[in-house]
C-alpha positions as CSV (number, residue, x, y, z in Angstrom):
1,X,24.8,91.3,-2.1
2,X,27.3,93.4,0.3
3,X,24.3,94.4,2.5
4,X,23.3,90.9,3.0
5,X,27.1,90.0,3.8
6,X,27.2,92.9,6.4
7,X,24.0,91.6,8.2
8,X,25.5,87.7,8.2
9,X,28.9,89.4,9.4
10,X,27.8,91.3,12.5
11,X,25.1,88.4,13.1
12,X,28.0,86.2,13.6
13,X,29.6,88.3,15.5
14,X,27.6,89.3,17.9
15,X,26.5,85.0,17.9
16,X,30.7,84.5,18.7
17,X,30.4,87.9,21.5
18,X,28.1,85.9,23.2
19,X,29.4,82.8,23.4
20,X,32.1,84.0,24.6
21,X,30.6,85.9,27.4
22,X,28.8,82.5,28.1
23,X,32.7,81.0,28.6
24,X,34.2,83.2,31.5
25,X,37.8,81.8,33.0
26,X,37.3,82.2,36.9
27,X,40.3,82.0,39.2
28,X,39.5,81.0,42.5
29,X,41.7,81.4,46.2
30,X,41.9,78.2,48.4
31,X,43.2,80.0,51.8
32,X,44.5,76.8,53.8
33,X,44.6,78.4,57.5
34,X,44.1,74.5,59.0
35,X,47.0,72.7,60.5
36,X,46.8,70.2,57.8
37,X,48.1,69.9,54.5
38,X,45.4,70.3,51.3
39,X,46.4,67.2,49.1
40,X,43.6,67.3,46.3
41,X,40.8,69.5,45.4
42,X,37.9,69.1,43.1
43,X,35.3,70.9,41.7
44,X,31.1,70.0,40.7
45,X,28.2,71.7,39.4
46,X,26.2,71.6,43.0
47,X,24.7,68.5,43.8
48,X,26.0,65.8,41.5
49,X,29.2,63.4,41.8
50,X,30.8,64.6,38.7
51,X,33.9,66.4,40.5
52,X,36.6,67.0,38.4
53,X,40.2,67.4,40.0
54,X,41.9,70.7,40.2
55,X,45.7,69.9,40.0
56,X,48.4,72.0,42.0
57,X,51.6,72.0,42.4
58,X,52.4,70.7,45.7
59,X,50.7,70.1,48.9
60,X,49.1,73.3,49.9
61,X,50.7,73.1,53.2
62,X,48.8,74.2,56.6
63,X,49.3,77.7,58.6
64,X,47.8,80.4,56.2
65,X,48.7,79.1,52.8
66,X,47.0,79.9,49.6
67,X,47.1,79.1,45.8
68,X,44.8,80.6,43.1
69,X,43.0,77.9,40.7
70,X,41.1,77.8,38.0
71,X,37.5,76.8,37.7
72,X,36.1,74.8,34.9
73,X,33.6,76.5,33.0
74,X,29.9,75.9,34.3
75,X,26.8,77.3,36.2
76,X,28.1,79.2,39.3
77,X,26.6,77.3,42.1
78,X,29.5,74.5,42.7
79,X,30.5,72.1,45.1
80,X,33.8,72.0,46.4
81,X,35.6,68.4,47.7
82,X,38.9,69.4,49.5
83,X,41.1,66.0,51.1
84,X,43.7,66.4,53.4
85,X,46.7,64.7,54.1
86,X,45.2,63.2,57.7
87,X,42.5,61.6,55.1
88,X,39.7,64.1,55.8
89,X,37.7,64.9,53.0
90,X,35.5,67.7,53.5
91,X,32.7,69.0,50.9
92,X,31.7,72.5,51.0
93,X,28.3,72.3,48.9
94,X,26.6,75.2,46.8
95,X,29.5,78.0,47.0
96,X,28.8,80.5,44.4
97,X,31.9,81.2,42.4
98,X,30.4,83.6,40.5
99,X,29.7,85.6,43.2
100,X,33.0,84.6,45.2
101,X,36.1,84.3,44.2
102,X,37.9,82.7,47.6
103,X,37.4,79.6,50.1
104,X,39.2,79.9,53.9
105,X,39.6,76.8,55.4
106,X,39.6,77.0,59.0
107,X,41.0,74.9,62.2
108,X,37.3,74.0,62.6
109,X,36.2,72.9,59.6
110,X,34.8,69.3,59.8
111,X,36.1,69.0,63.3
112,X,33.7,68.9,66.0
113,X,34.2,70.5,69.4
């Protein structure tokens, strides 16, 4: 019987190994280098509306800020929803956070000209 306890032990371990593997934390950088203040952020597998919010502290203030957030778990491809305090709400769709591990926003994101 120890044998078949050995087989049922490392089968369960390697079973636990993996789904661990499956459930990676990823940290991601917003770089705010706009002239407006990030109030919210949220996070979706790409393509649907099921955003979930990413809380930090504070305002992520414009001018080359940045804060480091974590990622729910899911597929890699992800669409980000960033607000800002002027009530712009910009989506940056299908951004690999598997891949890449920061977002810059710029002066001329979502403004035209």
């Amino acid at each position: 019987m120890r044998p078949n306890r050995a087989i049922i032990l490392a089968s369960l371990l390697v079973v636990a190994t993996h789904a661990n593997a499956e459930r990676t934390t990823r940290y991601f950088d917003l770089v705010n280098a706009t002239y407006d203040s990030v109030t919210s952020l949220a996070v979706a597998p790409a393509g649907s509306d099921a955003f979930r919010d990413i809380e930090f502290d504070a305002p992520l203030h414009g001018g080359v800020t940045s804060t480091t957030v974590e990622i729910p778990d899911g597929d890699c491809q992800r669409d980000i929803r960033v607000a800002f305090n002027d009530g712009r709400v910009l989506l940056y769709a299908g951004i690999n956070v598997c891949r890449y591990d920061r977002l810059r926003l710029t002066p001329r994101d979502g403004r035209q000209g």
